[in-house]
N, C-alpha and C positions, 0 to 999 in steps of 0.2 A: 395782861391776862394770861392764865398759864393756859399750856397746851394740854386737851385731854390726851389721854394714851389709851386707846381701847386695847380690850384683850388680843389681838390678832394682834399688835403691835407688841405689846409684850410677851406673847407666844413666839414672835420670829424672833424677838432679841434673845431669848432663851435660847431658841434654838440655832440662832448664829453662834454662839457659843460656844454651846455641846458642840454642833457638828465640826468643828474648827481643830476640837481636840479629840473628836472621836475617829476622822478622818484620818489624823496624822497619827493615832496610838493604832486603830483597829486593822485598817483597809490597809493590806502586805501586798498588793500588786506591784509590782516595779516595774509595768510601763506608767505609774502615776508618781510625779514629782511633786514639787513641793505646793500644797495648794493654800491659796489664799481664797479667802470667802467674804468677799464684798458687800453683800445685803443678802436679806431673807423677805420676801413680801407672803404674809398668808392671807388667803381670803377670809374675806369676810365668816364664813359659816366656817373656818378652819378647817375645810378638806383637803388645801391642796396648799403644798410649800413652793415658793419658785427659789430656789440657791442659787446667786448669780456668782459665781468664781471668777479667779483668772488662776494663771499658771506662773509661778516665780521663774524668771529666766529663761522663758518658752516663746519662740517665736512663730516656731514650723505648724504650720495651717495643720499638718497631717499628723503631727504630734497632740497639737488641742485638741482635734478631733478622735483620738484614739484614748487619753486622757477623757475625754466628757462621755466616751461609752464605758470606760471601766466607772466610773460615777455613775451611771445612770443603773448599769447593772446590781450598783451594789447601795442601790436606794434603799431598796427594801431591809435588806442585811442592816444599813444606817438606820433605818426607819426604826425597825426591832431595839436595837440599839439606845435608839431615843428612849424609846417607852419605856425604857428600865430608869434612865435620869429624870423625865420631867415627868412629873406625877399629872397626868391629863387623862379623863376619857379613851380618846384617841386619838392618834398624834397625825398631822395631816399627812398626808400623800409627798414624795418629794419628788421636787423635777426639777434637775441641775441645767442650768443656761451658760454658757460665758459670757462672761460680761466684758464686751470692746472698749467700753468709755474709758480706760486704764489707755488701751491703745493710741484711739482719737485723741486723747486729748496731748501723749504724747507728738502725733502728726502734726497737731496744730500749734503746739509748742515749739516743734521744729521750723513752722514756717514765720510763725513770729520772729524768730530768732535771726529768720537766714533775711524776711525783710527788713527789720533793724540794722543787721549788718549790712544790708546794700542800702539803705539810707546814709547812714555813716560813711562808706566809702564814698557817694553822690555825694554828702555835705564837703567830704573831706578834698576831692575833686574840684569843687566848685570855690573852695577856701584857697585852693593853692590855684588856681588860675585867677584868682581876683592879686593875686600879690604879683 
């Protein structure tokens, strides 16, 4: 059965889009590198945008956070922005979040990884004391 798509659903995919190329044409600040835009969720009544980003090759806590205030400041400026692309009433609200799941899931890749390899040396250990 297919999935329906309500309009808040294809309101944020619209506006994942624009905002993705409007960011990286419009917004000149240069303490903001290079931004990737992960999801868009709008509410239901379309007032309010949440823009979950992350930061290309950004790891400094105090660098994301200086980076997610020049976004937050230049919401509105994006906002305006929009409403000239997507032909709407009126374009919701936006509120940039970073989005860590990029992070975690890196964390826990690492620890996969580093337990496989001490499995493997245990197997390998246990394989050369049996000969």
């Amino acid at each position: 059965m297919a999935r329906e798509f309500h309009r808040a659903d294809r309101v944020a995919d619209a506006m994942r889009r624009e905002l993705a190329q409007l960011i990286q044409k419009e917004v000149r600040d240069p303490r903001l590198g290079m931004v990737n835009i992960n999801d868009v969720e709008v509410s239901r009544d379309l007032t309010v945008a949440k823009v979950f980003v992350t930061f290309v090759g950004e790891d400094d806590r105090s660098q994301i956070n200086t980076s997610m205030e020049v976004l937050n400041k230049a919401a509105g400026f994006l906002r305006r922005l929009l409403a000239h692309s997507i032909q709407m009433r009126a374009i919701p609200r936006l509120q940039f979040h970073y989005d860590e799941t990029s992070m975690r899931g890196q964390a826990l890749s690492a620890l996969i990884d580093k337990a496989v390899s001490s499995d493997r040396e245990h197997q390998d250990n246990s394989d050369s004391k049996e000969d």
